[in-house]
C-alpha positions as CSV (number, residue, x, y, z in Angstrom):
1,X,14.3,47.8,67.6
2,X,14.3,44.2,67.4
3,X,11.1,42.5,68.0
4,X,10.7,40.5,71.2
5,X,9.3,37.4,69.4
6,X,12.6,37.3,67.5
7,X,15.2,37.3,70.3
8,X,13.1,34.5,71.9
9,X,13.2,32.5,68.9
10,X,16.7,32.9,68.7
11,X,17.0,31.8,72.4
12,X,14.9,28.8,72.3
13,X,17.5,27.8,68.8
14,X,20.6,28.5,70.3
15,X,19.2,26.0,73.6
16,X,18.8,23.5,71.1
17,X,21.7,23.8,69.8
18,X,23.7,23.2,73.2
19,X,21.3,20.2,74.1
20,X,22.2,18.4,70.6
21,X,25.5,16.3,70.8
22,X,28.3,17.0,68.3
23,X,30.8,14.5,67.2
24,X,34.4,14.9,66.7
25,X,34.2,15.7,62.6
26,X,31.5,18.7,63.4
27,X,28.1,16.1,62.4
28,X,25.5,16.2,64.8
29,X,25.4,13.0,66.3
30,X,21.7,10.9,66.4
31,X,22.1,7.9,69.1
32,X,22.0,4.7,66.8
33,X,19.0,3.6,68.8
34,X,16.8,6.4,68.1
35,X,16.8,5.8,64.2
36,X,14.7,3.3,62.5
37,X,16.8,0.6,60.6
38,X,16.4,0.8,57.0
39,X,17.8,-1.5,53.9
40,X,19.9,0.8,51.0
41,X,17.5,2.3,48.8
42,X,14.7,2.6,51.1
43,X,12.0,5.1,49.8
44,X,9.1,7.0,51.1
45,X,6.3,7.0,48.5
46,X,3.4,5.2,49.2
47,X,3.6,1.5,47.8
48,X,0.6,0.2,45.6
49,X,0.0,-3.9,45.4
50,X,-1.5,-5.4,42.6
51,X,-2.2,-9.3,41.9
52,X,-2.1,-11.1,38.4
53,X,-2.8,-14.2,36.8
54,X,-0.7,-15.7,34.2
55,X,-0.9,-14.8,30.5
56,X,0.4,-18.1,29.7
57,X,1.2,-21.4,31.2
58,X,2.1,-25.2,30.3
59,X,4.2,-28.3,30.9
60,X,7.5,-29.5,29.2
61,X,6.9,-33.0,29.3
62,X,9.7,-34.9,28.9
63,X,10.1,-36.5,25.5
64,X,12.2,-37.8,22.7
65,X,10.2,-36.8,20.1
66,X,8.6,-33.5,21.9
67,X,5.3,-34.6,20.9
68,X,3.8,-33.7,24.4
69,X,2.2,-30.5,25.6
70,X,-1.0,-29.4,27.9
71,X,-1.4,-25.9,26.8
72,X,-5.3,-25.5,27.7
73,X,-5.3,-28.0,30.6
74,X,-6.4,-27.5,34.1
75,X,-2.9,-28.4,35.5
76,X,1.2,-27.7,35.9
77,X,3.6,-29.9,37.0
78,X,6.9,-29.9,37.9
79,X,9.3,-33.0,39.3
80,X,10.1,-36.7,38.5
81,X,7.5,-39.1,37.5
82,X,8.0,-43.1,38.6
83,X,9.3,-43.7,35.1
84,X,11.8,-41.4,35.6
85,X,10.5,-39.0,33.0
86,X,10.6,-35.0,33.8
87,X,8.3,-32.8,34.6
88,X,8.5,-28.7,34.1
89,X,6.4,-26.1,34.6
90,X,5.9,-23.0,32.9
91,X,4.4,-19.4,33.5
92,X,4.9,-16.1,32.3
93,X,2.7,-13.1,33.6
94,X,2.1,-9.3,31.4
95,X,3.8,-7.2,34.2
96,X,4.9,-4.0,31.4
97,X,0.4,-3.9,30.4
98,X,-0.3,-4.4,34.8
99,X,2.2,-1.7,36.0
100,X,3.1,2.2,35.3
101,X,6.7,2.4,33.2
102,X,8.9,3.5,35.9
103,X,7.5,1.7,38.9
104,X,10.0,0.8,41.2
105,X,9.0,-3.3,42.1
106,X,9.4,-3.7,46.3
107,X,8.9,-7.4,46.7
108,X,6.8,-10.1,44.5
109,X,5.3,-13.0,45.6
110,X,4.3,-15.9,43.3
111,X,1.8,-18.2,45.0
112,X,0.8,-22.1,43.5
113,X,-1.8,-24.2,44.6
114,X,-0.5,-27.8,44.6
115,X,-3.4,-30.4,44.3
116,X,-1.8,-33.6,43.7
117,X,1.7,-35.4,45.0
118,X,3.4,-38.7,44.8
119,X,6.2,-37.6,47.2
120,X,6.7,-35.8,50.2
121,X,8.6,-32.4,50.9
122,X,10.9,-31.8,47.8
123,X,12.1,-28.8,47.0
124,X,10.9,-26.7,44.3
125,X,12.7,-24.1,42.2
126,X,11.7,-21.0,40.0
127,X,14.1,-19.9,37.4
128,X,13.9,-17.0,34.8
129,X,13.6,-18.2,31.3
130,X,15.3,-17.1,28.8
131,X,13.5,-17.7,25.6
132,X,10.2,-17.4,24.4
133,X,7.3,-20.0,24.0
134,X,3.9,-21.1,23.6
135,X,0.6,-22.1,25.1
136,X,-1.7,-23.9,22.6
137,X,-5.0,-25.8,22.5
138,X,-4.0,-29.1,23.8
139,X,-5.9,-30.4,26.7
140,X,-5.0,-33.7,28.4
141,X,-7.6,-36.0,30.2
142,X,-7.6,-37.6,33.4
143,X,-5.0,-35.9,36.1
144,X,-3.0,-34.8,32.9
145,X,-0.2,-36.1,34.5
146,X,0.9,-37.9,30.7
147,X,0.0,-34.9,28.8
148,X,-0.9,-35.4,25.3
149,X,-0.3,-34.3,21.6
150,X,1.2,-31.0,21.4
151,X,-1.3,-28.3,19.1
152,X,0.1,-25.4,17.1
153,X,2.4,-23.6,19.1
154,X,2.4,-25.3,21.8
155,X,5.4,-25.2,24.1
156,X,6.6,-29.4,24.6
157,X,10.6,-30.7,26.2
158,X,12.0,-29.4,22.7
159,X,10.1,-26.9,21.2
160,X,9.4,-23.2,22.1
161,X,6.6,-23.7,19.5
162,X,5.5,-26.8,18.2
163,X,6.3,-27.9,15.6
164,X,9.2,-25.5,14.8
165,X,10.6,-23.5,17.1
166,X,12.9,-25.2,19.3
167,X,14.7,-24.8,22.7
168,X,18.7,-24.3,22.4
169,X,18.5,-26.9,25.3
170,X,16.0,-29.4,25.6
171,X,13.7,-29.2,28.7
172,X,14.0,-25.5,28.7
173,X,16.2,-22.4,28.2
174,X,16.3,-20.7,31.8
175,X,19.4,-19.0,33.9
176,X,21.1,-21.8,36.1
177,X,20.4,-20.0,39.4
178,X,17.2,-19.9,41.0
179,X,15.2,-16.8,41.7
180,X,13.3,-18.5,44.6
181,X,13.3,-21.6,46.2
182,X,10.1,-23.1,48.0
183,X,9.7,-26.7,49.6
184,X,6.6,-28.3,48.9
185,X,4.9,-31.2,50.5
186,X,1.2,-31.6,51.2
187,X,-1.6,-30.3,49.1
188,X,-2.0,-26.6,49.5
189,X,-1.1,-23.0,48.6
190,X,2.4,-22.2,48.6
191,X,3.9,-19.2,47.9
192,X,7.8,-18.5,46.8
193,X,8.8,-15.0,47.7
194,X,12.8,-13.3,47.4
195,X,15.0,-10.3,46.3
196,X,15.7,-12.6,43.0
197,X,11.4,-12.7,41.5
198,X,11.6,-8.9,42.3
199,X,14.5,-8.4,40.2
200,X,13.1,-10.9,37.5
201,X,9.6,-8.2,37.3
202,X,11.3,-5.1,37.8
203,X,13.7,-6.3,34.4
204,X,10.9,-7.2,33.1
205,X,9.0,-3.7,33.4
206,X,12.5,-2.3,32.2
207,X,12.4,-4.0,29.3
208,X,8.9,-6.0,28.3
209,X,10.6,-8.1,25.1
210,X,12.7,-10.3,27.7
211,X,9.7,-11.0,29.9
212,X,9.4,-14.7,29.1
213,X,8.7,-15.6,32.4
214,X,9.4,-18.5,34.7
215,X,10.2,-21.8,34.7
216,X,9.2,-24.4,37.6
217,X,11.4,-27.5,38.3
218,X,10.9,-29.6,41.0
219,X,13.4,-32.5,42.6
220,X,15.1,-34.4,39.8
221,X,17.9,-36.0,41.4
222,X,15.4,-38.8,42.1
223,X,12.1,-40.4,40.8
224,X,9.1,-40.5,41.8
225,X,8.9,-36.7,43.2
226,X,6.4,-34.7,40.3
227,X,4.0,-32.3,41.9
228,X,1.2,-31.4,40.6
229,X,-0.1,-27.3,40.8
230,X,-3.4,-26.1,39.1
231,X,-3.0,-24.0,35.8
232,X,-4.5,-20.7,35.0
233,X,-7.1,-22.9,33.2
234,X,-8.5,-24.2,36.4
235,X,-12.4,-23.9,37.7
236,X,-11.9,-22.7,40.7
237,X,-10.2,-19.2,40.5
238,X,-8.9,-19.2,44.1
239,X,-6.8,-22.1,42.9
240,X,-5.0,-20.4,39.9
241,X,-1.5,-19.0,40.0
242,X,-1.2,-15.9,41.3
243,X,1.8,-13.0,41.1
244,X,1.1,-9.7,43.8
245,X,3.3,-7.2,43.6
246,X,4.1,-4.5,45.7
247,X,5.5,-1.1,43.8
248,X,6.0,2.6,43.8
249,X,5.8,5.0,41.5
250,X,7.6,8.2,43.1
251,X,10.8,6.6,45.0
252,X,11.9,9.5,46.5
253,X,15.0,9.7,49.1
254,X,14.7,8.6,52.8
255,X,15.1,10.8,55.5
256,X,15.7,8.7,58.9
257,X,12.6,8.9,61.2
258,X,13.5,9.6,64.9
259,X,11.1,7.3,67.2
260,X,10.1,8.1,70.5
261,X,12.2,5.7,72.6
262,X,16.0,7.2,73.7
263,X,18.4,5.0,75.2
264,X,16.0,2.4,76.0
265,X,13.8,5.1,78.3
């Protein structure tokens, strides 16, 4: 004899049933407004931020002879000086040594403090290099704004590493496009955050030997627009660049979460 529990059960299913609506192909059709909107590969693991400062950083100063570098100085910069002379900025952070292999990146964020301006908002760009270079022991005085001899190593406008290695293309071998775009004006943090630096780190995870990191350029069309950031180098540690990323490590598929609210009741 069947048990009483069980021919409830199957009631209380076969209601349900009835009270769900079915489309015309057989689906059960979910009003659009109960689900939750959610981007293409959306995931459901729990998502673990970290925040790192740069391995590496220095200037390109621009230069006929590439004798110019700031390796172990307190400062970046990135723009047009009032001589006309270029400015670029550049960073690389060890993102395959910070995260698990197989992380799945979310978003990045890369935040600069910018201490110093001679212009006002200009826009500044970060592209993904695409060679190697250096950070050596030079250390310019004053603002560092004129840099000074390159050491051993050192990244300058034509070298990778001083006095050898060299750039395919003076003032830096980076892709074209940027990977985030940031406008900067007063002095202050900023912070450049897009789809494009969180597919820069997650190649970079994917495979650590292209990880050469980024380049910072600021407005060149004109003079007179160099900003100046503070370098990984610099006293106060609040001040030095910073990368956070947000990852996963167990992207699993996403099931669509019905809310509470139905047809706007």
């Amino acid at each position: 004899m069947p048990h009483p529990n069980n021919a409830l059960l199957t009631g209380l299913v076969l209601l349900l049933l009835l009270l769900i609506p079915v489309s015309a192909s057989g689906a059960t059709a979910i009003p659009a407004d109960t689900v939750s909107p959610v981007a293409p590969g959306a995931i459901t693991a729990a998502a673990t931020t970290i925040s790192l400062e740069p391995s590496k950083d220095n200037t390109l100063y621009q230069s006929n002879t590439g004798a110019l570098s700031n390796g172990a100085g307190q400062y970046i910069f990135a723009g047009m000086t009032r001589s006309n002379l270029s400015r670029r900025a550049v960073l690389a952070f060890d993102v395959a040594n910070a995260l698990p292999q197989g992380a799945q990146i979310i978003s990045v964020t890369l935040q600069l403090n910018m201490s110093k301006s001679i212009a006002g908002s200009t826009p500044v760009t970060v592209h993904r290099l695409d060679a190697d270079w250096g950070e050596g022991t030079s250390d310019a005085s004053g603002d560092e704004g004129a840099g000074t001899t390159a050491a051993a190593g050192d990244a300058t406008w034509i070298h990778t590493f001083s006095p050898d290695g060299q750039w395919k293309v003076f003032g830096g071998d980076f892709a074209k496009d940027s990977s985030a775009t940031q406008s900067v004006g007063s002095v202050g943090l900023y912070t450049w955050s897009s789809s494009g630096l969180a597919r820069d780190v997650q190649g970079w995870l994917n495979a650590p030997t292209t990880n050469f990191g980024w380049i910072v350029v600021g407005k060149e069309e004109v003079n007179t627009t160099a900003k100046r950031f503070d370098s990984r180098e610099h006293g106060t540690a609040a001040n030095r660049p910073k990368l956070t990323i947000t990852y996963v490590t167990s992207p699993s598929l996403f099931l669509p979460q019905i809310s509470a609210q139905t047809n706007g009741r």
